[in-house]
Wavefront OBJ file of the C-alpha trace (Angstrom):
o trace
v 0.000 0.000 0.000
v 1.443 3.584 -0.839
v 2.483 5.738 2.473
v -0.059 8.157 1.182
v -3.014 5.594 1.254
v -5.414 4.558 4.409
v -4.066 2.609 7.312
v -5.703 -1.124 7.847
v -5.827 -2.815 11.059
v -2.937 -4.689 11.956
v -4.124 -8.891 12.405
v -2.999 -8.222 16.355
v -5.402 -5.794 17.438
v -7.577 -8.243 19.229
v -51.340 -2.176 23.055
v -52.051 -2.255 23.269
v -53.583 0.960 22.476
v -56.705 1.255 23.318
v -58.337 4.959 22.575
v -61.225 6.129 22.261
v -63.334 9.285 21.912
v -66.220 9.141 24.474
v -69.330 11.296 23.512
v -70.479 12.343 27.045
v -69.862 16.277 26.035
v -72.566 19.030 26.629
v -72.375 21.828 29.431
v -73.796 21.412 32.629
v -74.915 24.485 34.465
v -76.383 25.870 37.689
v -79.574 27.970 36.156
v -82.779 25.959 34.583
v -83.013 24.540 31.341
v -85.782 24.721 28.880
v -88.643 22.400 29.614
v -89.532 20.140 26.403
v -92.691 18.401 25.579
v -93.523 14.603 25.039
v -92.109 14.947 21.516
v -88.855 16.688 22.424
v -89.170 20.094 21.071
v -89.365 23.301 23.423
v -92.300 25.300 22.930
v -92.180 28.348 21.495
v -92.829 31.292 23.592
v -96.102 32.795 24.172
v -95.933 36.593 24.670
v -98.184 38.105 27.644
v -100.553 40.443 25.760
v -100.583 44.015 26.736
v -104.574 45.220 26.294
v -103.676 48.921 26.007
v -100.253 49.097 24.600
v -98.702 52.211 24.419
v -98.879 53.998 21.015
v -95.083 55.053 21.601
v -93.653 51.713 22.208
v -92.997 52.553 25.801
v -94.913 51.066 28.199
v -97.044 53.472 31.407
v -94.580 52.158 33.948
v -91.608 52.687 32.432
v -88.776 50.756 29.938
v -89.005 46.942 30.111
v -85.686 45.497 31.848
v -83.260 43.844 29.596
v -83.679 39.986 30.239
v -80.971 38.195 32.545
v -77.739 36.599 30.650
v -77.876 33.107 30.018
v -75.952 31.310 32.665
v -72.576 30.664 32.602
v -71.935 26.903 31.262
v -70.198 24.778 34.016
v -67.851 23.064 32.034
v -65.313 25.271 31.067
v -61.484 24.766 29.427
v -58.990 25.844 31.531
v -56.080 24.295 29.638
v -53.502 26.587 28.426
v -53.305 26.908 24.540
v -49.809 24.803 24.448
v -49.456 22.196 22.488
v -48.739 20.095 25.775
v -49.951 20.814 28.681
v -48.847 18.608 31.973
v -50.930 17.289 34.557
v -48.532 16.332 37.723
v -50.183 17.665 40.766
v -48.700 15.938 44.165
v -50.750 12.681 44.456
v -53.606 11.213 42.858
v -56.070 12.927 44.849
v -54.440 16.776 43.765
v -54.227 15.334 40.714
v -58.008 14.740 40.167
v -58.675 18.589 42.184
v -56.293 19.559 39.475
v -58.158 18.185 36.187
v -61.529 19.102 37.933
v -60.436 22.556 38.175
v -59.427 22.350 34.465
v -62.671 20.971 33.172
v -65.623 22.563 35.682
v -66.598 25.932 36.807
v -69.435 24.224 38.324
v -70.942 21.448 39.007
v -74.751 20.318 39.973
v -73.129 16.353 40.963
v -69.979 15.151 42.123
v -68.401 11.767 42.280
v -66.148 10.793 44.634
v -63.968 7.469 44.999
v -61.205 6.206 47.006
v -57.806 7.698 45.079
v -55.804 3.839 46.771
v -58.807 1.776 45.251
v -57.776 1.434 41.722
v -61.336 -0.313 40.640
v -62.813 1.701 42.787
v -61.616 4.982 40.763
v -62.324 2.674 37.272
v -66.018 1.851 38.531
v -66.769 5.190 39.580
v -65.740 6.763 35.981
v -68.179 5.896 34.156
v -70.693 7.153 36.682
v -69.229 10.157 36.340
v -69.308 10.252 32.907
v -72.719 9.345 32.986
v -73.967 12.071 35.177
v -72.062 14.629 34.124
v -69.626 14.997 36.771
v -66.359 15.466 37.581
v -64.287 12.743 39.537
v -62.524 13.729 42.436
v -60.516 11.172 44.690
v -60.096 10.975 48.678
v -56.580 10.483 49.544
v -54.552 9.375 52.578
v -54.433 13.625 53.322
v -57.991 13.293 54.458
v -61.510 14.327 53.188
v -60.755 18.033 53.796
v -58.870 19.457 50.086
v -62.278 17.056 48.279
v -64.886 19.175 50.638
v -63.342 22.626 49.785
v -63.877 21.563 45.955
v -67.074 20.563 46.156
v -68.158 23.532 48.116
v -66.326 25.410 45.662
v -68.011 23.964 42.474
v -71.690 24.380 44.304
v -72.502 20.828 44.477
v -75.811 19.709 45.775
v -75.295 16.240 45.330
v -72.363 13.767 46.097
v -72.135 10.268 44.995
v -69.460 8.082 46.423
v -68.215 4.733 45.339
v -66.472 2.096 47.436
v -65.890 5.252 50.085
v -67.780 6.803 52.709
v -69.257 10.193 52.317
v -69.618 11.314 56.194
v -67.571 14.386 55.642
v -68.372 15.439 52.427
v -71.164 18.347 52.455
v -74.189 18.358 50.396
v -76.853 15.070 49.966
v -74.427 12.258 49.889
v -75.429 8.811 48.324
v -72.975 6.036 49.246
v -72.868 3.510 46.668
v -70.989 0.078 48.674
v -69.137 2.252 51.084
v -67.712 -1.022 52.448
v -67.604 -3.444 49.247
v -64.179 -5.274 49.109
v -65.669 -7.280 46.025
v -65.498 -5.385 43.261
v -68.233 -6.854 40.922
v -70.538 -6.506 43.740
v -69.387 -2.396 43.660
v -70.026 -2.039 39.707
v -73.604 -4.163 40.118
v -75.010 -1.645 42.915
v -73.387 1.293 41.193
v -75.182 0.278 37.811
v -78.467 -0.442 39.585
v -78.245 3.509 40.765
v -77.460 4.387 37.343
v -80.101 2.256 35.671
v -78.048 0.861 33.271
v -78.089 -2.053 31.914
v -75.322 -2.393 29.395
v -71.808 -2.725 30.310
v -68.080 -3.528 29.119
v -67.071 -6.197 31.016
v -63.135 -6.559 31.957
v -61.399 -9.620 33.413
v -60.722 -8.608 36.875
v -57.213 -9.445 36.647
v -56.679 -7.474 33.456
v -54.483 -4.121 34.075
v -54.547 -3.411 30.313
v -58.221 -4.163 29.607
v -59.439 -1.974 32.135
v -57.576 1.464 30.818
v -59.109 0.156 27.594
v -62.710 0.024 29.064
v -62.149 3.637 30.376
v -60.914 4.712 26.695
v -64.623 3.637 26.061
v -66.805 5.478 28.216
v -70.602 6.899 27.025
v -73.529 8.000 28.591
v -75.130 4.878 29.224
v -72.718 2.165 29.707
v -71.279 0.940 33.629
v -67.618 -1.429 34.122
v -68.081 -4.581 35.312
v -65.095 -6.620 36.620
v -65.227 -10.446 35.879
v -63.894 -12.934 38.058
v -63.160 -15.829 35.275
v -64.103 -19.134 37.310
v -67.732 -20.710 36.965
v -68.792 -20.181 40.703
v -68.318 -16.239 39.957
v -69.528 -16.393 36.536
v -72.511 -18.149 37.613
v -73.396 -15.419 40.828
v -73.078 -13.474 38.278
v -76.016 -14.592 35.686
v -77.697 -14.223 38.925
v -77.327 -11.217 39.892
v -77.534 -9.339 36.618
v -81.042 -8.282 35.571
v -82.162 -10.500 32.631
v -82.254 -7.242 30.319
v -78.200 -6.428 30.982
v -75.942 -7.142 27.891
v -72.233 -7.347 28.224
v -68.992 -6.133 25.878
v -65.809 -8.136 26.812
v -63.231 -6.074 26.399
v -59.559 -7.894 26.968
v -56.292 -7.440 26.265
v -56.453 -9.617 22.651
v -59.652 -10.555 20.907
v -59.017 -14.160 21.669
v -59.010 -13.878 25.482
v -62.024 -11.530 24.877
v -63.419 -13.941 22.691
v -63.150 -17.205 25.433
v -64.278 -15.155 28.199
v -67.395 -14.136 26.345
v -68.545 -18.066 25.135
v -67.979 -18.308 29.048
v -70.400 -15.967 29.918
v -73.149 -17.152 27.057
v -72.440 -20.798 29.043
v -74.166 -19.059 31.446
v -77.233 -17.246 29.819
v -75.558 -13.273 29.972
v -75.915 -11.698 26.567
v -72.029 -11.241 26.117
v -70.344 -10.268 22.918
v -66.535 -8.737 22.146
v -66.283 -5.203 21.853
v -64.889 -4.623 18.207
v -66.247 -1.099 17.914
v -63.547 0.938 16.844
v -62.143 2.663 20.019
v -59.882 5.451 18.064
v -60.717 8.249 16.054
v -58.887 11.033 14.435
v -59.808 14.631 14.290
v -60.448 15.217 18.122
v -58.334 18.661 19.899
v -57.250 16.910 22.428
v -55.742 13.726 23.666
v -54.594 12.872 26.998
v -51.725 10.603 27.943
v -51.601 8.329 30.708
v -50.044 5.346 32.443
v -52.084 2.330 32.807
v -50.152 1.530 35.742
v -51.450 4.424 37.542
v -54.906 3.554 37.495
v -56.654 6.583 39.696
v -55.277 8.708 37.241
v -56.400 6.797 34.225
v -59.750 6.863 35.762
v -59.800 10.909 35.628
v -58.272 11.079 32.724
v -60.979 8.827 31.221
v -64.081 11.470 32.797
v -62.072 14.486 31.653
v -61.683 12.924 28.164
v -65.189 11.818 27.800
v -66.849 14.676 29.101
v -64.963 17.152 26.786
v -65.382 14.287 24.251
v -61.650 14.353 23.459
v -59.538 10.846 23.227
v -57.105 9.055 25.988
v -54.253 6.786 25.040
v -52.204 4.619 27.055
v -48.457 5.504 27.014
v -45.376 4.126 28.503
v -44.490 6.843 30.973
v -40.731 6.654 31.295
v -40.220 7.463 27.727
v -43.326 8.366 25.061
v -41.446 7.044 22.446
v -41.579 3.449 23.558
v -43.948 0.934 21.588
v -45.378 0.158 18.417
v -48.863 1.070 18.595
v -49.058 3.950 20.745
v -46.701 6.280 19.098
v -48.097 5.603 16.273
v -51.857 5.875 16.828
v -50.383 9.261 18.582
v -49.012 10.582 15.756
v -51.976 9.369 13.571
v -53.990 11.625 15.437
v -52.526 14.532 15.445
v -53.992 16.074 18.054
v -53.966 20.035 18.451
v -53.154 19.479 22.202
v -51.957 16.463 24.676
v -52.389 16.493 27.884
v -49.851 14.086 29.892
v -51.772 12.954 33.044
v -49.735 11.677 36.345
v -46.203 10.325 36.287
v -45.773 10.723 33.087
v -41.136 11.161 31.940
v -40.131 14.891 32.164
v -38.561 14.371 28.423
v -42.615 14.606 27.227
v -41.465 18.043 26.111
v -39.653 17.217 23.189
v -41.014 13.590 22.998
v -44.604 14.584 22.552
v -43.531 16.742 19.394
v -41.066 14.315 18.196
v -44.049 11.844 17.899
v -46.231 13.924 16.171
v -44.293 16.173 13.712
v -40.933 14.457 13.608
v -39.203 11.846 11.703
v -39.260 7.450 11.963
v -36.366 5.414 11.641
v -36.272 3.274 8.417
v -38.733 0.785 8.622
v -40.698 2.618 11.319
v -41.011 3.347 14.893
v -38.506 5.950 17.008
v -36.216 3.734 19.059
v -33.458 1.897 17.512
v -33.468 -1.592 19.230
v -36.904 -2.396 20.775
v -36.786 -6.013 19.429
v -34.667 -5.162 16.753
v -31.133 -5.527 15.866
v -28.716 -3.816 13.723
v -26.279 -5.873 11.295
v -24.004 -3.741 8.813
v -21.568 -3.985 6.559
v -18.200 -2.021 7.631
v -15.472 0.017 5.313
v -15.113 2.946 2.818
v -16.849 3.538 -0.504
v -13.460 4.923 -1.792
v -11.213 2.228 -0.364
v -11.794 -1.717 -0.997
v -8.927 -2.819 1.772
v -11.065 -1.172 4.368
v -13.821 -3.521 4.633
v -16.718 -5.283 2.807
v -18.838 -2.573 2.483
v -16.386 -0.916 -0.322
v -15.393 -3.931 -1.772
v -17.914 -3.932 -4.645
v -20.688 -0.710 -6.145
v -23.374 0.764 -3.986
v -25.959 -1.588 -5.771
v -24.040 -4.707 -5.478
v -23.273 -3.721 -1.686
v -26.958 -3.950 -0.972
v -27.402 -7.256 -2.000
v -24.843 -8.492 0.034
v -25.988 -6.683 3.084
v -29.206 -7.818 3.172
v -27.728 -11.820 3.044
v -25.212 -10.902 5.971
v -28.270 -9.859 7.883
v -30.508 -12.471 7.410
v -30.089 -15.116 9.301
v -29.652 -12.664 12.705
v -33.731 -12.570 12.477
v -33.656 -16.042 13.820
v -34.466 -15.301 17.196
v -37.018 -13.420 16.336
v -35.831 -10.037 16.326
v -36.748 -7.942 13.553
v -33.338 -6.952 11.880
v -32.276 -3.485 10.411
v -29.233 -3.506 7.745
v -26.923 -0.850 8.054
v -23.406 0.913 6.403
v -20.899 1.744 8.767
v -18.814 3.693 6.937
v -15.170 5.651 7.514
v -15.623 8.709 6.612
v -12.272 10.170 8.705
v -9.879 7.369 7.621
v -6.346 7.351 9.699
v -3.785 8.465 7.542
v 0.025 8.260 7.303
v 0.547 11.617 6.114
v -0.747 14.726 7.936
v -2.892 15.732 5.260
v -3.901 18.996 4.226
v -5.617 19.660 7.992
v -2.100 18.335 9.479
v -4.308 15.742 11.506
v -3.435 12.612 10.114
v -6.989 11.984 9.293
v -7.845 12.548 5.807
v -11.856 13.540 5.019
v -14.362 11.894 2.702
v -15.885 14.312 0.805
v -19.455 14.751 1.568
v -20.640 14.609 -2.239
v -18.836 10.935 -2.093
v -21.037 9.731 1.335
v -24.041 11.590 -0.014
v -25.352 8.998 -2.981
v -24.777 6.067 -0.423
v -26.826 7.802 2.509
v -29.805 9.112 0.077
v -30.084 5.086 -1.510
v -29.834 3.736 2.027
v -33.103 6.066 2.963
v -34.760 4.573 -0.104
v -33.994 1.063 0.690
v -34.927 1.090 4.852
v -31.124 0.967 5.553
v -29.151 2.693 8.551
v -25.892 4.570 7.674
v -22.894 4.972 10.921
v -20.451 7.774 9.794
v -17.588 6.495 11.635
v -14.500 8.866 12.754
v -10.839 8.353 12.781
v -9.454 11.643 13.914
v -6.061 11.125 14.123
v -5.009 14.312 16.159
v -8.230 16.196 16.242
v -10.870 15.626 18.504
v -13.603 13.552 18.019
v -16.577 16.469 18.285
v -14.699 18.491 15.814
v -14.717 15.882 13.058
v -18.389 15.016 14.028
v -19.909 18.825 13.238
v -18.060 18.665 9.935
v -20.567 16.229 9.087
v -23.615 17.392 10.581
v -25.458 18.075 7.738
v -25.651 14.183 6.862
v -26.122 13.657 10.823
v -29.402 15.676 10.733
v -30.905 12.632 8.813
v -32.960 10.434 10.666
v -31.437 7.406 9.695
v -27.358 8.567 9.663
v -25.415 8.227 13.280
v -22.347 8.261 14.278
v -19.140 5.928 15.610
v -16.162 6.951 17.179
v -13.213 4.443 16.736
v -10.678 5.582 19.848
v -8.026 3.001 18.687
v -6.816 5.938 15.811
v -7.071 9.183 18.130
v -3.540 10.507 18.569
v -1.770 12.582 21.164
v -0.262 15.384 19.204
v 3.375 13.561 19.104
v 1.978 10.075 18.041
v 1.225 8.653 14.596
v -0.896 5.592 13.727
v 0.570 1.997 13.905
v 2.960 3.327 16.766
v 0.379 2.579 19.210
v -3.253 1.741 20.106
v -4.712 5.441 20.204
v -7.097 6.168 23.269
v -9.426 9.072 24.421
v -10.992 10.485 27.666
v -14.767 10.279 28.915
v -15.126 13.718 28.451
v -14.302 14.364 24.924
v -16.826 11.689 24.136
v -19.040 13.386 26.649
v -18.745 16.694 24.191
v -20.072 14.466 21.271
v -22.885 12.973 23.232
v -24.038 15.847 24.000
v -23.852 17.477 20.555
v -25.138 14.549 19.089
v -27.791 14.963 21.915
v -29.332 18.258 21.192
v -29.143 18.173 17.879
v -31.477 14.795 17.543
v -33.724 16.806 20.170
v -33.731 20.328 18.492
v -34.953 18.728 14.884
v -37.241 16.136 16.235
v -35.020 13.022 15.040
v -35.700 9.406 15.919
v -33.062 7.552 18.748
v -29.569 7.626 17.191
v -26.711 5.904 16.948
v -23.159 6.168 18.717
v -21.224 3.757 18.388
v -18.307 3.485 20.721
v -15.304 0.945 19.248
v -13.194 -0.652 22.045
v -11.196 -3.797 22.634
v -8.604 -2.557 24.936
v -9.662 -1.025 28.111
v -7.100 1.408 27.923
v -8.760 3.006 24.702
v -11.793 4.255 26.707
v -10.361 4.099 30.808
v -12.801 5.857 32.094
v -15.546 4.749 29.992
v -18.295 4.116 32.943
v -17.951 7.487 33.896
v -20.074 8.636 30.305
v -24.123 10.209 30.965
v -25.895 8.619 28.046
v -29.166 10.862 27.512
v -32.028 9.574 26.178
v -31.893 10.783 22.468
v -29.061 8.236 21.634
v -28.474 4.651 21.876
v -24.755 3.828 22.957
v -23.314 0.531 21.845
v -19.990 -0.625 22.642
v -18.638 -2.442 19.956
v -15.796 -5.098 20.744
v -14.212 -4.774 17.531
v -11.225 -7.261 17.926
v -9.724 -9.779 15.445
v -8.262 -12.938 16.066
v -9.464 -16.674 16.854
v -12.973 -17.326 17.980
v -12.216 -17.984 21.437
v -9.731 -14.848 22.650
v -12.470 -12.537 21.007
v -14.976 -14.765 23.533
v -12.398 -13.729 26.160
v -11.933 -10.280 24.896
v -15.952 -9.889 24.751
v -16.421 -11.025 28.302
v -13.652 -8.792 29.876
v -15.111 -5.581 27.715
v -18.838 -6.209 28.906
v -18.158 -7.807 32.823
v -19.708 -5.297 35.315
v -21.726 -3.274 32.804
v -23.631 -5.090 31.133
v -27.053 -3.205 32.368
v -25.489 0.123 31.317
v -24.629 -0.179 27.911
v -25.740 -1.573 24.874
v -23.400 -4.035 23.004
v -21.735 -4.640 19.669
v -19.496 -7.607 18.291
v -17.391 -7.635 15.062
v -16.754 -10.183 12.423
v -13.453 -9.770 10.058
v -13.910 -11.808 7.141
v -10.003 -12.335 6.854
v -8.643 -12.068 9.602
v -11.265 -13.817 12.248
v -10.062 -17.930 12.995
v -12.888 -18.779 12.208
v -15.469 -16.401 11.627
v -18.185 -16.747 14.043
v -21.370 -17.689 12.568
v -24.450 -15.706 13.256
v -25.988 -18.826 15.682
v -22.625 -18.354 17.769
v -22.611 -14.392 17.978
v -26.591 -14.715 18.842
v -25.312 -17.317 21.516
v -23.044 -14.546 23.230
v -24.213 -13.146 26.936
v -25.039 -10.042 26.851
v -26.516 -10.185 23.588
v -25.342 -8.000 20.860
v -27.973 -5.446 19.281
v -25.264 -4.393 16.732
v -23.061 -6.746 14.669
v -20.866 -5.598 12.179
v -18.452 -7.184 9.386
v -15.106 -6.038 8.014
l 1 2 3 4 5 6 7 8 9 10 11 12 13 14
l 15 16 17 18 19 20 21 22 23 24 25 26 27 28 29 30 31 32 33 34 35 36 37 38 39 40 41 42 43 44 45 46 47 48 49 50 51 52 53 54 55 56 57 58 59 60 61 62 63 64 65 66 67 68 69 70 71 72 73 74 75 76 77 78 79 80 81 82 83 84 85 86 87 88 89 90 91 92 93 94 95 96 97 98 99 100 101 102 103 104 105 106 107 108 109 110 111 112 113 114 115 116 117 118 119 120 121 122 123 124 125 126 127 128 129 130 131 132 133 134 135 136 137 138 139 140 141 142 143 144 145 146 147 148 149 150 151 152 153 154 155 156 157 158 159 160 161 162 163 164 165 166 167 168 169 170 171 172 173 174 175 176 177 178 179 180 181 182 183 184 185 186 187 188 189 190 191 192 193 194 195 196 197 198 199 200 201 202 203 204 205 206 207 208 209 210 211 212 213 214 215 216 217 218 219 220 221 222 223 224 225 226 227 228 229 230 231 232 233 234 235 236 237 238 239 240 241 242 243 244 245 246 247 248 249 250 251 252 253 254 255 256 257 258 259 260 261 262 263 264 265 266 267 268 269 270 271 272 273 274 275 276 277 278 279 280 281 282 283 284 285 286 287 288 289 290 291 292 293 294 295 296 297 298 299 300 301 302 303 304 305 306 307 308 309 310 311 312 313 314 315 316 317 318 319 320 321 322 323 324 325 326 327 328 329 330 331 332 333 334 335 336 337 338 339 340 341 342 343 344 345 346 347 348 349 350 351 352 353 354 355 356 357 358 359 360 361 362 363 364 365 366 367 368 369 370 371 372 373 374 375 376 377 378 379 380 381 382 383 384 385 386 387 388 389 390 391 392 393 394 395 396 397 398 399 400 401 402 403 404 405 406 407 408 409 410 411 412 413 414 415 416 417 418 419 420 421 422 423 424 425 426 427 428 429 430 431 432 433 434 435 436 437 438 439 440 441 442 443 444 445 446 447 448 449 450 451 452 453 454 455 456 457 458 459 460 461 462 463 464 465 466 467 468 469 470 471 472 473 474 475 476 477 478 479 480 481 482 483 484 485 486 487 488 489 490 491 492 493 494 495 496 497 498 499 500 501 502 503 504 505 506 507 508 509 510 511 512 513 514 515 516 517 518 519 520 521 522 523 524 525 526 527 528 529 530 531 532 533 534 535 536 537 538 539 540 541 542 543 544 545 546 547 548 549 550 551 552 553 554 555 556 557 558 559 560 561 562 563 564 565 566 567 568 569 570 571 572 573 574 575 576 577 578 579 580 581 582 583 584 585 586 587 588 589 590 591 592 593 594 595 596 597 598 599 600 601 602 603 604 605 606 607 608 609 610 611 612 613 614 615 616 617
């Protein structure tokens, strides 16, 4: 190879989503309503006749008073105009003052549940819903903050469920004040209601019961199921003989089984297949099903404003592949997180709604999914496989090298990792002993991996530069969705070194700088996860490597990229990944010439931890 040429490795270095859009809207308020006759209609008005009116238009006694201003509706919308607006008051029970002081000026009824009792909060929403009311929830602070509100909203009536009402003001009806059972609780709370339909939920079933609440109305109660014949028989019992059941479950099947169960026993039962999302609405409100007070006032504010709630994963929105994108399908005006819901909502809620997928869908890199690519240079063929042959025979050959890594199941995403900063013998014209890839060269291969559902890694060599500089000369290509970025410490120099003297090595915090970077700029232009990748088969080239903050815009892989026989790269893997194998994510490299053997893709998918990104040289 010419001295001027690129340096090569030397052979030593070793949904569930349920949503819906409840219809329960309409303003309540404090002053009377029209009265309407037997067919519906309000009369018209009937003026008083005046016997002697006056010829000027003015009456003897004086002008007639203008009549009084309709009232005031009681529901009201107190959310601000943001796009997201966040719903985190201290507890469950502040949280449900909270949303009730969002939603009502006033209020005629009031339902109040036990904010500990999670069916107790789920059977009491759709009575709210029902009559209209807002949901508020006692907690372990005492009756007192619950009274205030419902003095404040003018409440005449209170309905509890599952609680006692004793210090509550106003005529209290206590529906099962001390019901454990909770099927027993939804019966006597739909025999106040007089209704006789419901959507029946195993009572076991965490996921079904968020999706019940997605599917409140005006006229329908929950009803927990206990899924053993004794119960299931009480049950035909107990249910008037007009009732009629939905099953809603976590998968049609289950839903399916559990209603032939219930037929068994004479209840009309049938598996709700209405379509529980629809687009178009302002509004939709976020919310952990795992908090399930606060999906139960989420579900009454929803419904009564007749706006749509979706189940989220709270610790980041982005998580899932049905949520996000029924989210996104949406496209709600506003979202309203509700509860304990990741502080990152603030760029995650827009990122899900105006910004851009990863190839072949979805906004985190390895949920079930794996990334196999093909390493090297478009300009140099010694570098690796991925130069060895033209961009439209490389494609080809990717897609076979990633193949058989779906055997597991994982759903596999090809990828180029390509040099773009190639260590260099020379100083080159920067005097950095790095020399550039032109952009124009990287561009073709980037813009046909986009068309063909393929990542791209721009992977740096910096030679005596530092790593962050080299990364913002190619930030242009970065800000696509589906181009990240690897960092290869073995060929960063010390200002007296040159490559092939030594194994290079860098500091936490100059990787730190790139993260960072890398960081805010996937944040600031709504990107999809991204890729670092961070090369190391020596501890020395990354010391203090553990000491790295990985936020949650990337996805850090360590990549043991050494060569050698089969079993020292086994040795090598184990040392690099011992102690840490919760904190990062991990990587494993095959060299097609200089690997003894080659591990095959059933022995890399047999290493511990697993690798999410393979690569071959």
């Amino acid at each position: 190879m010419p001295s001027t040429g690129p340096l090569v490795r030397r052979p030593w270095f070793v949904l569930f989503a349920a949503v819906a859009v409840a219809a329960a809207a309409g303003a309540c308020s404090n002053g009377s309503e029209p009265q309407t006759d037997v067919a519906g209609e309000v009369p018209a008005a009937v003026p008083d006749e005046d016997p002697d009116p006056d010829p000027d238009g003015v009456p003897e006694d004086g002008p007639v008073a203008a009549p009084p201003p309709d009232p005031e509706p009681c529901r009201h919308d107190a959310l601000e105009d943001d796009d997201l607006v966040t719903l985190r008051a201290s507890g469950v029970m502040g949280l449900s003052l909270e949303v009730a002081d969002r939603t009502h000026r006033c209020a005629e009824v009031v339902v109040v549940a036990a904010a500990d009792a999670a069916w107790a909060a789920a059977i009491a929403a759709p009575a709210a819903a029902i009559l209209d009311a807002p949901l508020l929830l006692l907690g372990p602070g005492g009756p007192a903050p619950v009274a205030e509100r419902i003095a404040a909203l003018g409440a005449d009536r209170v309905v509890t469920v599952g609680v006692s009402g004793a210090d509550l003001p106003g005529a209290v009806t206590e529906l099962g004040p001390d019901v454990d059972d909770p099927t027993t609780l939804a019966l006597e709370v739909a025999s106040y209601l007089e209704v006789t339909r419901f959507l029946a939920v195993p009572a076991d079933d965490t996921l079904a019961r968020a999706g019940a609440l997605s599917r409140l109305d005006d006229q329908t109660a929950l009803l927990p199921v206990v899924d053993d014949p004794a119960a299931l028989s009480d049950l035909a019992a107990d249910l008037l003989p007009t009732a009629t059941l939905q099953v809603v479950a976590m998968n049609l099947e289950v839903a399916g089984e559990l209603s032939g169960r219930l037929l068994g026993v004479g209840i009309d039962a049938v598996v709700a297949t209405r379509p529980v999302f629809l687009s178009g609405t302002t509004t939709t409100w976020l919310f952990d099903v795992g908090q399930p007070a606060a999906t139960a006032v989420a579900a009454v504010a929803a419904a009564g404003r007749g706006e749509a709630i979706l189940p989220i994963d709270p610790d980041d929105l982005r998580r899932g592949d049905a949520a996000p994108q029924r989210l996104r399908d949406a496209r709600p005006r506003r979202v309203v997180t509700v509860g304990e819901i990741t502080d990152d909502a603030h760029w995650q809620v827009p990122l899900l709604l105006q910004g851009s997928e990863l190839p072949g869908g979805g906004f985190l890199l390895f949920e079930d999914r794996r990334m196999v690519a093909l390493y090297g240079s478009p300009e140099y063929p010694e570098l690796g496989a991925m130069g060895q042959q033209s961009l439209e025979e490389t494609i080809p050959r990717l897609r076979e090298a990633a193949e058989p890594y779906a055997a597991d199941g994982h759903d596999v995403l090809p990828a180029f990792e390509m040099i773009v900063t190639i260590a260099s013998a020379e100083a080159e014209d920067t005097e950095d002993f790095s020399r550039r890839t032109d952009i124009q060269v990287v561009r073709p291969w980037v813009e046909r991996a986009a068309e063909e559902d393929i990542y791209v890694i721009l992977d740096l060599q910096p030679g005596r530069t530092d790593f962050l500089t080299q990364a913002q000369e190619y930030e242009e290509l970065l800000l696509e969705p589906h181009v990240g970025l690897a960092l290869d410490p073995e060929w960063r120099l010390e200002d007296d070194q040159v490559h092939l003297n030594q194994i290079g090595s860098v500091e936490a915090a100059e990787v730190q700088e790139v993260i960072d970077w890398l960081a805010d700029l996937t944040r600031d232009n709504l990107l999809p996860e991204k890729l670092l990748v961070l090369h190391q088969f020596q501890f020395g080239m990354l010391p203090d490597r553990d000491t790295i903050a990985v936020p949650p815009e990337l996805a850090v892989v360590v990549h043991m990229d050494g060569q050698g026989s089969l079993s020292a790269k086994n040795e090598t893997y184990a040392a690099i990944t011992a102690g840490a194998e919760d904190r990062w994510l991990w990587g494993w490299k095959n060299f097609y010439d200089q690997d003894e053997p080659v591990a095959t893709p059933a022995q890399v998918l047999e290493l511990d931890p697993l690798p999410v990104f393979v690569s071959y040289q």
